[in-house]
N, C-alpha and C positions, 0 to 999 in steps of 0.2 A: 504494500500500500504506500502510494508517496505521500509525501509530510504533507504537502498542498490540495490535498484531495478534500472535497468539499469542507473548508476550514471553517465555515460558518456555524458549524457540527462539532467542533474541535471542545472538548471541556479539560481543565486544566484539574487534577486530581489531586490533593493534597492527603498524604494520611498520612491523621496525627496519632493516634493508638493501634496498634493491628499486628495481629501475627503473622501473618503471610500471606502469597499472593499467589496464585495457583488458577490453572483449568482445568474443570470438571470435564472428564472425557467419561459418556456415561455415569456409575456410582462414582469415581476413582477422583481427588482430585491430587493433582498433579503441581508439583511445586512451580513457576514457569522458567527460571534460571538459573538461580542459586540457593543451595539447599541450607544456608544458613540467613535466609530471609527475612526467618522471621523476629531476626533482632535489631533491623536498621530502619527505624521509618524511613523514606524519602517520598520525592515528589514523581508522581508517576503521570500518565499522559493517555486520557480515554480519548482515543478518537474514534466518531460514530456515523455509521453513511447507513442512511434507511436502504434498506435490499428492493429489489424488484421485486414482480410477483411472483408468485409459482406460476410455471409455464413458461416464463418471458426468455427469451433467448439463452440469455447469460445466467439462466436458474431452471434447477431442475422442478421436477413438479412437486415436491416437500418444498419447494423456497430457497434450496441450498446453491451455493454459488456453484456452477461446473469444475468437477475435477477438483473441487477440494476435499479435505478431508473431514466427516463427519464428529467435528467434535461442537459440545454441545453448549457449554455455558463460563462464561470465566466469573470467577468468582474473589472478590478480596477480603480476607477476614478483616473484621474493622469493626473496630465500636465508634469511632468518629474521624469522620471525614468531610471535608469542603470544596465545593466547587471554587470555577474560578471569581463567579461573585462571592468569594470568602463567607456565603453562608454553610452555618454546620449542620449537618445532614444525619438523619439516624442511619443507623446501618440497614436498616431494613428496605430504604427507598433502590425502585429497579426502574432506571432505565426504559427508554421504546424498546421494543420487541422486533425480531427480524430485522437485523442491523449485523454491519462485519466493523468489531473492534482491534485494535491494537492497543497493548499495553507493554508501556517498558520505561526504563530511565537511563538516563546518560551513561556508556560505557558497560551496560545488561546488553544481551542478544536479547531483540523486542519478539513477542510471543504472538503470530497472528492468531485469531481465535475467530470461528464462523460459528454466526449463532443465527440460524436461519428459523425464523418465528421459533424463539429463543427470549431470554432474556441474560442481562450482564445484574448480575444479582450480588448485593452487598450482605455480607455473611456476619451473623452477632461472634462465631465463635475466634475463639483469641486460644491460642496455644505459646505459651510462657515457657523459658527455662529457667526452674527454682533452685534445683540443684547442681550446682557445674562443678561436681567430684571426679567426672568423667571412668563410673564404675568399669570396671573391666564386665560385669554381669552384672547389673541393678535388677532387683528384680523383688518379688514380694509386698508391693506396698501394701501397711494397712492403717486406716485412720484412727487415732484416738480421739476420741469427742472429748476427754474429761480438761484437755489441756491442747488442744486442737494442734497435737504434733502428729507430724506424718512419719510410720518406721517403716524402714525399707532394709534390705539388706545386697550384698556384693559377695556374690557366689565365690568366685575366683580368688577375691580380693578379700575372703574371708572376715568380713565385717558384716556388723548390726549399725546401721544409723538410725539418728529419729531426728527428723529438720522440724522446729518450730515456727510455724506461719507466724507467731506475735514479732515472733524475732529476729526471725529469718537466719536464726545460728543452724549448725550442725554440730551432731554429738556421737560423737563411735567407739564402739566398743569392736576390740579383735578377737576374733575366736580361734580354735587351735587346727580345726579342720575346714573344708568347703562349709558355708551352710547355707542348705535351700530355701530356709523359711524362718522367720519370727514372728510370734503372735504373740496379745497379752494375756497372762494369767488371773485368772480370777483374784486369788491370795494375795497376787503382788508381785510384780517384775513381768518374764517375759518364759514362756516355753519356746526354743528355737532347733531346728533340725541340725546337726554337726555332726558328716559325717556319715557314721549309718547309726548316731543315738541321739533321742532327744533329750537334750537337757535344759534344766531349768537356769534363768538368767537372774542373777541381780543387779541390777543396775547402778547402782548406790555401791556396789564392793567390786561391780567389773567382773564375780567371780559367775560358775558355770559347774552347774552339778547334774551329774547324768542320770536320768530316769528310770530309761526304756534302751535298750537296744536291739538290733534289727539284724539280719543277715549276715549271721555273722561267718558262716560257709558263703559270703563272696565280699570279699576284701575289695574288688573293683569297684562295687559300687557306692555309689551317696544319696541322699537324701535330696531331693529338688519338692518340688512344690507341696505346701501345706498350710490347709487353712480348718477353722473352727468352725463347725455347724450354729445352731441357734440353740440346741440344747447343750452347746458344751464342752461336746464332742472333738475329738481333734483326726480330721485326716488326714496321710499325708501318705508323699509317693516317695520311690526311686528310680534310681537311673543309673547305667551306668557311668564313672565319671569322666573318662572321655569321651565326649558327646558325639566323637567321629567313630567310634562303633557300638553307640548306642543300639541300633536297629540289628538287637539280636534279642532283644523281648525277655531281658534278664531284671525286666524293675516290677513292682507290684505295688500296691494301692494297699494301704493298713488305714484302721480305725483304732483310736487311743479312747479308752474311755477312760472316767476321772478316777476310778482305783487302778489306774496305769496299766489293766488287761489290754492286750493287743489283739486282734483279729484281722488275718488275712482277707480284704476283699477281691481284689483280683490280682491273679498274675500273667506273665505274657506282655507284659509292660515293656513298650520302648522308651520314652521319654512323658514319666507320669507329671500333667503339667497342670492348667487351670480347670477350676471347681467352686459349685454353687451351688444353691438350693434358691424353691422356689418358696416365696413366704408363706407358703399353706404346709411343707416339707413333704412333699408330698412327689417329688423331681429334684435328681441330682443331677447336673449339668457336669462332665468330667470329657476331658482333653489327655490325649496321649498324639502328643504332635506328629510323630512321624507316620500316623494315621491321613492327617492333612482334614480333619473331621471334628467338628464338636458333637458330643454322646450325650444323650439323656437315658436315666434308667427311674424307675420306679424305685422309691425311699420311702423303706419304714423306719420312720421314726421313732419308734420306742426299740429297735437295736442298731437300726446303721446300713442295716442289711441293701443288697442291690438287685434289681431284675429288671429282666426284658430293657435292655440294651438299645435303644435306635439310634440313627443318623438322625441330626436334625439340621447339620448348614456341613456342607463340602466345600475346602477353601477350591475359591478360583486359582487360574496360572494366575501367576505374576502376585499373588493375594502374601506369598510366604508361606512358613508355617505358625500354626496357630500354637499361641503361647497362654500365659496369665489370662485370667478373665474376670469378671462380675458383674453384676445383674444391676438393671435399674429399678424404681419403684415400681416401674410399670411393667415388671418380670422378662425386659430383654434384656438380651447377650450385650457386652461390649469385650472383644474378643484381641487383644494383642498380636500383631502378628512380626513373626522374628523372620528378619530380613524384606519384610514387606512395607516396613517404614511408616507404618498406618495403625490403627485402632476400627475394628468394623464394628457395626451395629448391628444384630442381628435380632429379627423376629422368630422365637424359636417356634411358634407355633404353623408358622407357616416354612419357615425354610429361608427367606429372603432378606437380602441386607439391604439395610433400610438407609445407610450411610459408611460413610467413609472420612474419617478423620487423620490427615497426613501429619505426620512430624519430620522434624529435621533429624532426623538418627532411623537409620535402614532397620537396625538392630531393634526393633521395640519388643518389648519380655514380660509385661504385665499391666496392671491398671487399678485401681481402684476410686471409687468416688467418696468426697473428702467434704471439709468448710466449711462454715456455721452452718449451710442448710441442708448439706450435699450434693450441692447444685455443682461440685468441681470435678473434672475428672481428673485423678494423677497417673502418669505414666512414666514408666522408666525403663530405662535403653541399656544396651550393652558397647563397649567399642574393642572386647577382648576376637582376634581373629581379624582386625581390620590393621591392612598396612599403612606407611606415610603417606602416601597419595592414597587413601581412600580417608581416612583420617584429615586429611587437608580439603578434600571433600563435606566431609561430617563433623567440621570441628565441636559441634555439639553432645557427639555418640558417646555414651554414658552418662551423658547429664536425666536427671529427673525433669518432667514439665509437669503444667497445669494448663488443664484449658477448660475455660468461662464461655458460656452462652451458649452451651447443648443445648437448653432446654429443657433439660430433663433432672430426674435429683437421685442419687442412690439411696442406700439405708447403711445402718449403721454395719459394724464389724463387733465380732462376739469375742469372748474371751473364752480361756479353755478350764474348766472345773479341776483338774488333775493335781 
């Protein structure tokens, strides 16, 4: 498109608060240059030419330009922004419909984008990086309402952290082995995976006393994902700990109950990864990624127990594998996906992603929703396995985010009775 093309059309885009700037090609949006976008405001450049009509020479019969490519909507995340008469605009306002834009700024590759009876739509959601530890595995988030600090932990990098939103400090504790998981204890402190034993955390002494242990005819493996039901309960999986010949079905799926009996639920485990229940407990939502599938089975709740197994969403190519997960208010999926650089939204009832939330880190490993109301989702990333030029790429990859204006709110995280 040249710069002089119907300039009368031309609006000068200013964003003042925003996380990034991307095109929606179908669900997927797509970052449009640089993957660390979404820390620079600047001044971008909407230019707008009304299309022809379907039929007209130069448009096929959808409206679409000839010979371009079907993409559908660009999209800016933004909570305020200003045209060029410096009025401020909500995010919500779209744009004429069936129009071909450009967007770019001085010294970006400009992104053309066809949006044939279309719209250029301004997005509420904002995706933040909170935490720039730059984990080697970040992974685990879970919220504490009582003091509104977020715990996460670093597989590789064998740490417990917990970031406080008042404060914005970090605080870590090291541990002696891998560990997949930290949750809080009812009693006081934290129960955390380390290893193939869960032990219990104090926080206050830094010290780590062991419970439970697991497997202990296979030294290979560790403990990766685990999280507390609503009664209490503690599940958790393994894996083996090199994740490059994980996919030999050597991890299984245990339930903890609070006088520390253990029961095997399944085995045949590749990589036992995100888990949820639905608020009636009546459906456990369970991930073993090198499946490429999130699982629902039937949950009794007065023992833990699992049946009847189904598919309910199969990752797309290019989607990743499916990692970390958790459920909204309104009992859908929000589903991590590792190496897919995104967070989906899944309708578990039906099969269908209802969304797609991109981050600046490929690596994304988990999520959970946070904040005085739960209206935040947190998500964190890995940059363990990434070279200098792909790292120069990602300079964000390990850091934690936060992102505002889903729309939507989670619920709370449970503590483990043990």
């Amino acid at each position: 498109m040249k710069e002089d093309r119907n300039p009368e059309n031309i609006r000068l885009l200013t964003v003042t608060d925003w996380s990034f700037c991307g095109v929606l090609i179908g669900d997927d949006l797509v970052p449009v240059s640089n993957p660390d976008l979404g820390s620079d405001p600047g001044v971008y450049y909407l230019r707008g030419r009304v299309g022809a009509e379907p039929g007209s020479p130069d448009r096929t019969e959808d409206g679409s330009p000839r010979g371009s490519a079907a993409k559908s909507e660009v999209c800016i995340s933004s909570c305020n922004w200003k045209t060029d008469a410096s009025e401020q605009q909500q995010a919500e306002r779209r744009p004429s419909e069936r129009a071909e834009y450009v967007i770019k700024q001085p010294g970006w590759r400009s992104c053309s984008v066809i949006g044939s009876n279309r719209q250029v739509k301004m997005s509420s959601v904002q995706v933040e990086s909170i935490v720039k530890e730059h984990a080697l595995i970040g992974e685990g988030p879970v919220w504490e309402e009582s003091d509104q600090t977020l715990l996460f932990i670093d597989i590789a990098g064998q740490k417990i952290h917990r970031w406080s939103a008042a404060t914005n400090q970090i605080h870590s504790l090291k541990t002696d082995d891998t560990v997949g998981f930290a949750v809080p204890r009812r009693s006081g402190g934290y129960v955390a995976g380390v290893g193939r034993s869960i032990v219990a955390v104090d926080w206050t002494t830094q010290k780590a006393t062991s419970l439970v242990n697991v497997e202990e005819d296979k030294p290979e493996n560790r403990f990766n994902d685990g999280k507390v039901d609503p009664t209490g309960r503690l599940l958790a999986g393994t894996m083996r700990k090199d994740a490059q010949t994980a996919q030999v079905k050597s991890g299984s799926l245990y339930l903890v109950n609070s006088d520390l009996s253990v029961t095997k639920l399944l085995s045949q485990v590749d990589i036992s990864n995100g888990m949820d229940w639905t608020q009636d407990l009546k459906t456990f939502f369970y991930i073993d990624s090198l499946s490429l599938s999130v699982d629902a089975f039937n949950y009794d709740s007065s023992t833990g127990h699992l049946g009847n197994r189904q598919v309910v969403y199969r990752m797309a190519e290019g989607e990743g594998l499916p990692d970390g997960m958790t459920l909204d208010a309104d009992g859908r999926l929000w589903v991590a996906c590792y190496n897919g650089g995104r967070v989906i939204h899944i309708d578990p009832a039906t099969g269908k992603r209802l969304q797609t939330v991109s981050l600046p880190a490929m690596k994304t490993t988990s999520c959970c929703f946070g904040g005085p109301d739960y209206s935040e989702l947190y998500v964190t990333s890995a940059s363990l396995g990434l070279d200098q030029s792909e790292l120069q790429k990602q300079p964000q990859a390990g850091n934690t985010f936060r992102v505002k204006g889903l729309g939507v709110k989670g619920r709370p995280s449970h503590s483990f009775t043990g």
